[in-house]
Steps between C-alpha positions, in 0.01 A plus 500: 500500500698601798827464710305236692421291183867516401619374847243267522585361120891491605447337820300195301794490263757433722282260729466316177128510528440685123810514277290503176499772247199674590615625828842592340233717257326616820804627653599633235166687438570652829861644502368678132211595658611612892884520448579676210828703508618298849803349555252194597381547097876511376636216751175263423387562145729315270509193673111472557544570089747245476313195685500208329529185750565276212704653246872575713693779417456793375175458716422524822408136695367464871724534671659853375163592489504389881799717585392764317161542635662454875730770430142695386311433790805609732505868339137514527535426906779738496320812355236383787747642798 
């Protein structure tokens, strides 16, 4: 899994095209696997850990896990420069 792969899973999150649980796993897969010891790891992890769309808090819902995976993909675009 790749940088791509987590963009690409992000992206379809926040469209709303694939909020389920297995891409939340997928993503998650991928910071473990590409992004260990990144601030991207520590600023992502525990909400990707915490999504639950149906449970409110302590968990994460969509639309946290919206914001938080916008405020991802804008420090992956900003290592890019």
């Amino acid at each position: 899994m790749t940088r791509a792969k987590f963009i690409e899973l992000a992206e379809s999150f926040i469209s709303g095209e694939d909020r389920s649980m297995r891409a939340v796993r997928e993503m998650e897969d991928v910071l473990v696997a590409e992004f260990m010891d990144t601030d991207l790891f520590e600023s992502t992890i525990e909400s990707i850990s915490l999504y639950r769309p149906w449970e409110g808090s302590p968990y994460v819902g969509e639309d946290e896990m919206s914001d938080v995976l916008r405020a991802a993909l804008a420090e992956l675009a900003s290592q890019e420069t």
